[in-house]
C-alpha positions in Angstrom: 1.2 -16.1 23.0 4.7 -15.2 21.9 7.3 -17.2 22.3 11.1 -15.9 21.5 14.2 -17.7 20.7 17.3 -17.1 23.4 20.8 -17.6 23.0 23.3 -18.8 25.8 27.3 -17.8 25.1 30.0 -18.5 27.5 33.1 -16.9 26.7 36.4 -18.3 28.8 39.1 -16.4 30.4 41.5 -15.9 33.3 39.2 -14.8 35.8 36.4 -17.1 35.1 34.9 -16.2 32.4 31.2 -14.7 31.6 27.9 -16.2 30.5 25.4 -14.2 28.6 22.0 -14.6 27.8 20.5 -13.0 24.8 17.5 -12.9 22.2 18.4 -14.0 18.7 17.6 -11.0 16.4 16.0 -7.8 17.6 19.0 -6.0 17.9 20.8 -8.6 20.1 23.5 -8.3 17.6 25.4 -5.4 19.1 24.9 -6.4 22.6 26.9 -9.5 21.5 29.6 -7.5 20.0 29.8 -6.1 23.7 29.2 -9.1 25.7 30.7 -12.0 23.8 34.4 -11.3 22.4 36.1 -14.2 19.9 36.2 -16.6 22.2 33.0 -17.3 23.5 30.8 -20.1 22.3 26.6 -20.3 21.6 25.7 -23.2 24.5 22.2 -23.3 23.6 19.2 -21.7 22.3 15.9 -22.2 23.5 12.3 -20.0 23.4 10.6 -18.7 26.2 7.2 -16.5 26.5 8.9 -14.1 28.9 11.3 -12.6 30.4 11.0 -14.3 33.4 10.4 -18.0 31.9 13.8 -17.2 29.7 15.4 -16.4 33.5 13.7 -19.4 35.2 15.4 -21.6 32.5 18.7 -20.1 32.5 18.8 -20.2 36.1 17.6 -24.4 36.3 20.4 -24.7 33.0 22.6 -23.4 35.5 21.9 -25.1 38.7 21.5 -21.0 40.3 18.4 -22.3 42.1 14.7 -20.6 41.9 14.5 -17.5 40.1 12.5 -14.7 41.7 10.4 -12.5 39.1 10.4 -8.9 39.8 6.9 -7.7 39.5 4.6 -6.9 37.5 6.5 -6.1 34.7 8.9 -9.2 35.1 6.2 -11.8 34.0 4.6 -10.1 31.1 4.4 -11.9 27.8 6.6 -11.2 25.3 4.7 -8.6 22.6 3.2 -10.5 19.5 5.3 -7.9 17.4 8.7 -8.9 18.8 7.9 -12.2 17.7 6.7 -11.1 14.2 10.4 -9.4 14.2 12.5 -12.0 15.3 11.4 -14.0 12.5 12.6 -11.2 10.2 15.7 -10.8 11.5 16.4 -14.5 12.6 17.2 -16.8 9.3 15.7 -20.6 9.6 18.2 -22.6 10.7 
């Protein structure tokens, strides 16, 4: 099973501030550059299988309460090949 590595940023301002949650790699790149301005911060990384595991973390990380999966599609394991891409684009740390 594939397992990805996600990022956590919180960026501060005025109003409150935002929170995004991201994959390392795969493009995630430019959604940063349109999510997370100068300010913002990397909280915490951590890998999930899917898309719904990554949200059921965020959302315990967060104290949001239980996150509800949107089926089918929600739940599906992440594809081998994202993986194997990732770890292209994603130096060791």
């Amino acid at each position: 099973m594939a397992t990805l590595l996600h990022e956590i940023w919180e960026e501060p301002e005025e109003d409150g501030g935002s929170i995004t949650l991201c994959l390392a790699g795969l493009g995630s790149d430019a959604e940063r550059k349109l999510l997370v301005g100068k300010n913002a911060r990397l909280v915490t990384t951590f890998e999930a299988s899917s898309h719904a595991e990554a949200m059921r973390k965020y959302y315990a990380l967060y104290g949001y309460g239980e996150y509800k999966p949107f089926p089918p599609f929600d739940d599906e394991p992440y594809p081998e090949e994202w993986a194997a891409r990732q770890r292209q684009a994603t130096p060791p740390a």
